[in-house]
C-alpha positions as CSV (number, residue, x, y, z in Angstrom):
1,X,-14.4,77.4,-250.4
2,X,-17.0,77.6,-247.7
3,X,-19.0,80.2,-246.8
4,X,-17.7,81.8,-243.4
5,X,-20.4,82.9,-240.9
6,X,-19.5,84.9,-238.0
7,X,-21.0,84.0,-234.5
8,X,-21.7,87.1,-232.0
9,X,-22.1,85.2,-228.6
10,X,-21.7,86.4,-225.2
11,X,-21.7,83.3,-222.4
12,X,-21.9,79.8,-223.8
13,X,-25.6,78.1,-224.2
14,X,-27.0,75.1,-225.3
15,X,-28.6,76.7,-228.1
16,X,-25.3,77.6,-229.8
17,X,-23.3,75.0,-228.4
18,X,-25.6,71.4,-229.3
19,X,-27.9,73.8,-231.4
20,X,-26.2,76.3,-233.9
21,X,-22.9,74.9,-234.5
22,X,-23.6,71.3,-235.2
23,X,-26.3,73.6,-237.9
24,X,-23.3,75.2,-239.1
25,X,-21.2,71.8,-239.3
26,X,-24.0,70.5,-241.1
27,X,-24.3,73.1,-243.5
28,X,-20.7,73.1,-244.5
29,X,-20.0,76.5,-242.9
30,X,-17.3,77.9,-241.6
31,X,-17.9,79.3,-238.2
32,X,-15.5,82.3,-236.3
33,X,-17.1,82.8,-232.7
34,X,-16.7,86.3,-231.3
35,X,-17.2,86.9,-227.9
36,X,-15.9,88.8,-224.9
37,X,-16.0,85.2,-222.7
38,X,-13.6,82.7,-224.9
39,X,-13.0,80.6,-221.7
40,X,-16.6,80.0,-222.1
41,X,-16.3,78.3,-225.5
42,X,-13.3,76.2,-225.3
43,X,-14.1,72.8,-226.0
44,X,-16.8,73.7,-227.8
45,X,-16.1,74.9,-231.3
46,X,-13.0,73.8,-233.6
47,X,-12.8,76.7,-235.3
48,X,-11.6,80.3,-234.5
49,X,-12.9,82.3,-231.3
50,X,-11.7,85.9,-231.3
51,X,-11.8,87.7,-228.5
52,X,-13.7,91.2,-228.6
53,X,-15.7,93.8,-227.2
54,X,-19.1,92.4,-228.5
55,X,-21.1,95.3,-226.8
56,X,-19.8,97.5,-229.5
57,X,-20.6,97.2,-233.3
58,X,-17.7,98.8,-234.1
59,X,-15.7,96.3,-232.4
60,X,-17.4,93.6,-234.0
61,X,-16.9,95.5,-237.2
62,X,-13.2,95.6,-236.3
63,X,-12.8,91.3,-235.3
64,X,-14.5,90.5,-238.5
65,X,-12.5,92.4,-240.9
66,X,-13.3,91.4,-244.6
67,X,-16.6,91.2,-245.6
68,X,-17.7,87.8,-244.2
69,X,-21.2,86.1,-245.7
70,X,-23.1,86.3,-242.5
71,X,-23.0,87.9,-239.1
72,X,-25.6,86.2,-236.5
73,X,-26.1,86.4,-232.6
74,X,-28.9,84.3,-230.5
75,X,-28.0,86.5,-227.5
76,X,-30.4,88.5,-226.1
77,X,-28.1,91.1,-225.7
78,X,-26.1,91.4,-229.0
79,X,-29.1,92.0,-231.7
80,X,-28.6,95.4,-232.1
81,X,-24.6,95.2,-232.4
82,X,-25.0,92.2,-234.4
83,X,-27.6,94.0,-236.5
84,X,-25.4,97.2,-237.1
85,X,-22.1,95.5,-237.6
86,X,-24.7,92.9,-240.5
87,X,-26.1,96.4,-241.8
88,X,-22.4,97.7,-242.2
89,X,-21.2,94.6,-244.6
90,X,-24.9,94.8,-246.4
91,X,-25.2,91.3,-245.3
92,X,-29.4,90.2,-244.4
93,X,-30.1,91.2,-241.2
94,X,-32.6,92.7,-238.3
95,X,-33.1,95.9,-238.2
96,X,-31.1,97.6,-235.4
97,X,-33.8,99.7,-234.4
98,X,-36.5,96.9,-233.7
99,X,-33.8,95.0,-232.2
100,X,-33.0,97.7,-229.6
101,X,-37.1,98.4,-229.4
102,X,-37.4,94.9,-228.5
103,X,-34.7,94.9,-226.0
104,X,-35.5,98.1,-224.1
105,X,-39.0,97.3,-222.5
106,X,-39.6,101.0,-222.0
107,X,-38.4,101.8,-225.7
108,X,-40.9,99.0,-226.4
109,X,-43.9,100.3,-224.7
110,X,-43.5,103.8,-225.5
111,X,-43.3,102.5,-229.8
112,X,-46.4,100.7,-229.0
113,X,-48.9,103.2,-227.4
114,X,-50.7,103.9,-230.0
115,X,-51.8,100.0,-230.7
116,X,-51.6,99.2,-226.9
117,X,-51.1,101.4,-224.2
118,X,-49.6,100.4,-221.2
119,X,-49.1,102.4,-218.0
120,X,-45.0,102.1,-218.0
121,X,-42.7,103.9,-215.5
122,X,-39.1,104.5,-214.5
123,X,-39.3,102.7,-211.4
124,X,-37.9,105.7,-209.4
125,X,-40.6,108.7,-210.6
126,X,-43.6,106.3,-209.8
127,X,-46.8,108.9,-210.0
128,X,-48.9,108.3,-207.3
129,X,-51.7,107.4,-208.8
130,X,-49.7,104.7,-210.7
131,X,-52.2,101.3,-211.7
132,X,-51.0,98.9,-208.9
133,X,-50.2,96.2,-209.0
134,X,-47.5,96.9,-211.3
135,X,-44.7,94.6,-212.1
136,X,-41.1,95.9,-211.3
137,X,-38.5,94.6,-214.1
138,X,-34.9,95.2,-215.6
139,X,-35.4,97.8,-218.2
140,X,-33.1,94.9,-220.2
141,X,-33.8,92.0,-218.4
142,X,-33.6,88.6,-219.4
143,X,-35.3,85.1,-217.4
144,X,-37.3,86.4,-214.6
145,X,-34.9,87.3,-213.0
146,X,-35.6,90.7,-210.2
147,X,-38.8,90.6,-211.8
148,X,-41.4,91.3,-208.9
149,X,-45.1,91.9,-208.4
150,X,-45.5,94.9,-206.2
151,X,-49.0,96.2,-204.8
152,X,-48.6,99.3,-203.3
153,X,-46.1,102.3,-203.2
154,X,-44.2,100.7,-200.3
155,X,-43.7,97.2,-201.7
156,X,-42.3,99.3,-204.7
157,X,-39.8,100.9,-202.7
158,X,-38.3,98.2,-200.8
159,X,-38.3,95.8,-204.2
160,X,-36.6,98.3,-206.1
161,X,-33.8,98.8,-203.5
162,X,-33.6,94.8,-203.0
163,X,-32.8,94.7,-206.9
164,X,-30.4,97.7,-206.7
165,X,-28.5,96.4,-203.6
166,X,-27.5,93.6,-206.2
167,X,-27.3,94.7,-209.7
168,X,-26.8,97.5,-212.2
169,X,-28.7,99.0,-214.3
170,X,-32.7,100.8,-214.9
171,X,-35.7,99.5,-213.8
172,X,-39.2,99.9,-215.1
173,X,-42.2,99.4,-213.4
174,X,-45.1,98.6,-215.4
175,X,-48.9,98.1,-215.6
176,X,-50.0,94.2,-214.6
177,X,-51.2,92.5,-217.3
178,X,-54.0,89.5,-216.4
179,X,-54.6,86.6,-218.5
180,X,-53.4,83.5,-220.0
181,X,-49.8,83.9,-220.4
182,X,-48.4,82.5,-224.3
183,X,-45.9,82.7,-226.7
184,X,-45.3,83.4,-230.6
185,X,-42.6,81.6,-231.8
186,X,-42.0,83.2,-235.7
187,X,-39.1,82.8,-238.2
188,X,-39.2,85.7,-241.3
189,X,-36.6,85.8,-243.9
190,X,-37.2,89.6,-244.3
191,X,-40.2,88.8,-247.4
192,X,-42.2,86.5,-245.2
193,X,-43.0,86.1,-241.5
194,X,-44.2,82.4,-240.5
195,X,-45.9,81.5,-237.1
196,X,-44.1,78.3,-236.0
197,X,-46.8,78.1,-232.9
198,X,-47.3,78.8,-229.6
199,X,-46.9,77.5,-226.0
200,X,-49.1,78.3,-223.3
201,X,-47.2,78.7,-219.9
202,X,-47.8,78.2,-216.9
203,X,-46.1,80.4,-214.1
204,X,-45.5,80.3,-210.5
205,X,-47.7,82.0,-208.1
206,X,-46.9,85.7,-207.5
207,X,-45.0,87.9,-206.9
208,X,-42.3,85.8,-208.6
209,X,-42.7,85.1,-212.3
210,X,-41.2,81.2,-212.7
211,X,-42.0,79.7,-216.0
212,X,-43.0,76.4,-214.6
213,X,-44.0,74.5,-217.7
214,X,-44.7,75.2,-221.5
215,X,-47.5,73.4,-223.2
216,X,-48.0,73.1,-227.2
217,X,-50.8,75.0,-228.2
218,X,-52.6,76.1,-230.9
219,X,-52.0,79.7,-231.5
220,X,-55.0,81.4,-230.3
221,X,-57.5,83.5,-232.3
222,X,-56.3,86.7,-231.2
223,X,-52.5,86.1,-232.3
224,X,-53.1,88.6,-235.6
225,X,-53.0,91.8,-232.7
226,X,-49.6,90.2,-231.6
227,X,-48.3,90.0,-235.0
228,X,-49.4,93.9,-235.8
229,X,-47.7,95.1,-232.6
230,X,-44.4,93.0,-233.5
231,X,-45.0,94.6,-237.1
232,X,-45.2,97.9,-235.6
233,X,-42.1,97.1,-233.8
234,X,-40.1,96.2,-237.0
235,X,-39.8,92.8,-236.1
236,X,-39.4,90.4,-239.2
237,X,-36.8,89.0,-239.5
238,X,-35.0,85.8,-238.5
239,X,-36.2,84.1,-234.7
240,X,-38.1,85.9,-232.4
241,X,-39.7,84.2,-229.0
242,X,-42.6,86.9,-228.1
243,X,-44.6,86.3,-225.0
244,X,-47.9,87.8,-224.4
245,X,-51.4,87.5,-222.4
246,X,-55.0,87.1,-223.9
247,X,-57.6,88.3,-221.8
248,X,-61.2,88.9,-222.4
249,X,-60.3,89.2,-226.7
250,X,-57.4,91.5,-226.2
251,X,-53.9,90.5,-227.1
252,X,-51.3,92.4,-225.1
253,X,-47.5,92.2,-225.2
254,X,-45.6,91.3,-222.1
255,X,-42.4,91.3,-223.6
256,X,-40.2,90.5,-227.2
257,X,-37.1,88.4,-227.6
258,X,-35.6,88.6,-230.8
259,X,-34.0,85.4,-230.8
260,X,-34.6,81.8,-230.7
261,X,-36.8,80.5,-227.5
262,X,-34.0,79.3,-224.9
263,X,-34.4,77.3,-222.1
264,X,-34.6,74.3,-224.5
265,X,-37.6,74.7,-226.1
266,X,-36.1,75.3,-228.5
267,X,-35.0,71.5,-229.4
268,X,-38.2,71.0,-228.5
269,X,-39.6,72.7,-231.2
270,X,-37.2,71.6,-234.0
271,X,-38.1,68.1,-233.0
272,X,-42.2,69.0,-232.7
273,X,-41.8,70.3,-236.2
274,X,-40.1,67.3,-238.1
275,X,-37.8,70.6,-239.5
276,X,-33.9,71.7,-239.4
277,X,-34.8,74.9,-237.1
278,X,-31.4,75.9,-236.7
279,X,-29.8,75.6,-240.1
280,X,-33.5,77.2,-241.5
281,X,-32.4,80.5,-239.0
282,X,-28.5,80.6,-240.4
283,X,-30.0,80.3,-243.9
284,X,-32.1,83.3,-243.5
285,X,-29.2,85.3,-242.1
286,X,-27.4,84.0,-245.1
287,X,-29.9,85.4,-247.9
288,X,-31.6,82.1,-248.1
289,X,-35.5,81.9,-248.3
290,X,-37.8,79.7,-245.9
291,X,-38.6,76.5,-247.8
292,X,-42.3,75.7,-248.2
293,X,-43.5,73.3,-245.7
294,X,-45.8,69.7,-245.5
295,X,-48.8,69.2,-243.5
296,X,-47.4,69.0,-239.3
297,X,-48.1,66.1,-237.9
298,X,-50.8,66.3,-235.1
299,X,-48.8,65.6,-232.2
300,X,-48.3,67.2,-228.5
301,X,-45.4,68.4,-226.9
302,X,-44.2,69.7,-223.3
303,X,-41.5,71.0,-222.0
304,X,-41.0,70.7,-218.0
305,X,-38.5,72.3,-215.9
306,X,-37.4,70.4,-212.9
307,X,-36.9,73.7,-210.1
308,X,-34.3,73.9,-207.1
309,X,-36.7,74.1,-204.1
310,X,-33.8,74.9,-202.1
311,X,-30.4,76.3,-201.7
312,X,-27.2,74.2,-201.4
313,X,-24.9,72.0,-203.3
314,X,-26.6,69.1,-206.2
315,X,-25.6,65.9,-204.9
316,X,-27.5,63.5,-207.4
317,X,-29.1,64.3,-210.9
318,X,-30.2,62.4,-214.1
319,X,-27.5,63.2,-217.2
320,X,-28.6,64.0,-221.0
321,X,-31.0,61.3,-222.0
322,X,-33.5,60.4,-224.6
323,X,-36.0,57.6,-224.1
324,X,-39.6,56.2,-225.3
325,X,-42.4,55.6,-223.0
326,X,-44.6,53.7,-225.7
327,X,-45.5,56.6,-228.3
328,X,-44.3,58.9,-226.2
329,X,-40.3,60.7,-226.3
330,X,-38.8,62.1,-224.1
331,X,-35.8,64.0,-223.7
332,X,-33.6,65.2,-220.9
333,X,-31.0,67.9,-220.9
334,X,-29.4,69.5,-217.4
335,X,-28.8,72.8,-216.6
336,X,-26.8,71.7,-213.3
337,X,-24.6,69.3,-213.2
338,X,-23.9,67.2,-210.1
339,X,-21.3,69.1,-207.4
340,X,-23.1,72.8,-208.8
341,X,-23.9,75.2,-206.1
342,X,-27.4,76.4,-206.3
343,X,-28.7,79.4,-205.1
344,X,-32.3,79.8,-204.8
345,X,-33.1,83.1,-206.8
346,X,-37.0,82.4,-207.4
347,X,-35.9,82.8,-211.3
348,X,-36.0,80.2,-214.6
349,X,-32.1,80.5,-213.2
350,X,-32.9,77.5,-211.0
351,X,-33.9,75.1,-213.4
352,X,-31.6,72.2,-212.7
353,X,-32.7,70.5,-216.4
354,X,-35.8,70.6,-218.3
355,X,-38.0,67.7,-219.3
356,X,-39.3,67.3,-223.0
357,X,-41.7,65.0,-224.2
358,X,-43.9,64.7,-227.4
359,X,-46.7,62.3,-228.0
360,X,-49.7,62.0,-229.8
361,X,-52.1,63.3,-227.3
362,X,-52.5,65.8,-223.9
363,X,-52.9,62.7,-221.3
364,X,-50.3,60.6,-222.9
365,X,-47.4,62.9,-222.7
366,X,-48.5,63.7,-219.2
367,X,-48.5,60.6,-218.1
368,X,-45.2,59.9,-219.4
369,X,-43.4,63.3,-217.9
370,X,-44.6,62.2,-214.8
371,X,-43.4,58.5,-215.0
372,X,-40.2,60.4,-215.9
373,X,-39.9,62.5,-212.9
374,X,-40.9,59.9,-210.5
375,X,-38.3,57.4,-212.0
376,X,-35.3,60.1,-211.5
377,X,-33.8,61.9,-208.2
378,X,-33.0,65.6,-207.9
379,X,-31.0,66.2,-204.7
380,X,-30.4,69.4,-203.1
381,X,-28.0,68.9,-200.3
């Protein structure tokens, strides 16, 4: 009889719909999706979707029933329920606690003073003498988005009530962080913790914070202060997508993501690696241990988000592709489609697709993205 894993997901994404089922298929698994959106997943999973409150452990407790073999989320959102309603079967899981430390930026900078302290604020009881700029932010925010660079009291103010005319929830206001802006990508299996690598990214100019492109990179020498803070978190287990800033020797946090890098870097990486990423993360979450790894083959990779400039309504875009440009592949996968209204939010919400490519060297894979680009219309009518 096959195992039976059960899938905490919220909205559908790429990464659990062309990345962590087809895992599952492969891996002989039997897969019950529970979510609290199952028009979201029809058509996208043969097997059971329950419907439930996925918010709540207890409801997720409740859905699953019998002990299954594994409970796993890639939500942003759904660690710490996923983690509880793992921790009440006894099945291998993240800790609860670093999961909520990781989501809660303000929970996160408070666990972390002592390594690295950052001037961090309920964005309503501001001191004055606050370190401006600061960066105003969703406590539990997610892509960007109502993430603003404010420099001055009065800038503050007017932000904070933009973001509040328009959504729920707290907002923090925190300390602005200068340097070169990277990422940790880890996988642990609750023994070890391995550095996949890192991407250096380059963002939009301020105040908005728009991950414009992510460039393979070796991890750089100050990545062992990352990986103490994430220890001090209680991070360790299964994915985690960590971004953080290097200036002048100093490592510093800017925030943790205790799931799988999204935005599809995440194929990106699997394919980089020459490794089966997403069956590796179900195994963990299973009681499997990472398998030793060969020698990575030196190669570059990129991955390119093509932006709305504009509001309005996509007339014309390229569909899912994957083609060679001599040693170089490249890959295409849309986040519109053709006849989507786009709204221009200054967020990684209006990528339209992203653009990945891997090639034996810097100017080669450059060169290729922008053949790419320049072969293929974008329309915003």
């Amino acid at each position: 009889m096959a195992a039976c894993l059960h899938l905490v997901a919220g909205k559908a994404t790429d990464s659990v719909t062309h990345g962590f089922l087809p895992a599952a298929a492969r891996l002989g698994l039997d897969v019950v999706i529970l979510t609290d959106r199952p028009a979201a997943h029809e058509g996208t999973h043969d097997g059971p979707v329950v419907e439930c409150d996925v918010s709540d452990f207890r409801e997720i407790i409740a859905a699953v029933g019998t002990a299954p073999e594994g409970i796993f989320s890639n939500s942003d959102f759904l660690q710490a329920p996923a983690a509880l309603a793992a921790a009440y079967f006894g099945l291998p899981g993240k800790d609860w606690r670093a999961a909520a430390r990781a989501k809660n930026k303000a929970l996160m900078r408070r666990h972390l003073a002592a390594l690295d302290p950052v001037f961090s604020a309920d964005a309503r009881q501001v001191p004055g003498d606050a370190p401006y700029p600061l960066v105003l932010k969703p406590r539990e925010g997610v892509a960007s988005e109502d993430v603003f660079l404010v420099r001055d009291a009065r800038e503050l103010a007017a932000r904070r009530e933009e973001v509040a005319a328009r959504r729920d929830g707290p907002l923090v206001a925190e300390e602005y962080l200068p340097g070169r802006l990277h990422t940790l990508e880890t996988l642990g299996d609750g023994r070890e913790l391995r550095v996949l690598g890192s991407y250096l990214t380059r963002l939009s100019p301020p105040p908005f914070f728009v991950e414009e492109r992510l460039e393979w990179a070796p991890p750089p020498p100050e990545t062992g202060q990352v990986l103490a803070q994430l220890d001090a978190l209680g991070v360790g287990f299964g994915a985690c997508h960590t971004e953080f800033v290097v200036h002048d020797g100093r490592a510093r946090i800017i925030e943790v993501n205790y799931r799988l890098i999204g935005d599809h870097c995440d194929f990106l990486l699997q394919d980089l690696l020459g490794v089966p990423l997403f069956e590796r993360i179900l195994g963990v979450h299973l009681g499997e241990r990472l398998p030793a790894d060969g020698p990575r083959p030196a190669r570059h990779a990129v991955a390119e988000p093509v932006i709305a400039d504009r509001p309005g309504t996509l007339t014309s875009a390229p569909g899912p592709m994957e083609v060679d440009d001599g040693p170089v592949r490249l890959a295409y996968r849309p986040q519109r489609g053709v006849g989507d209204k786009v709204a221009l939010t200054r967020t990684n919400r209006d990528y339209l697709g992203t653009v990945r490519a891997i090639g034996p060297a810097p100017g080669e894979v450059d060169a290729a993205l922008a053949r790419f680009r320049a072969a293929h219309d974008w329309t915003i009518a």
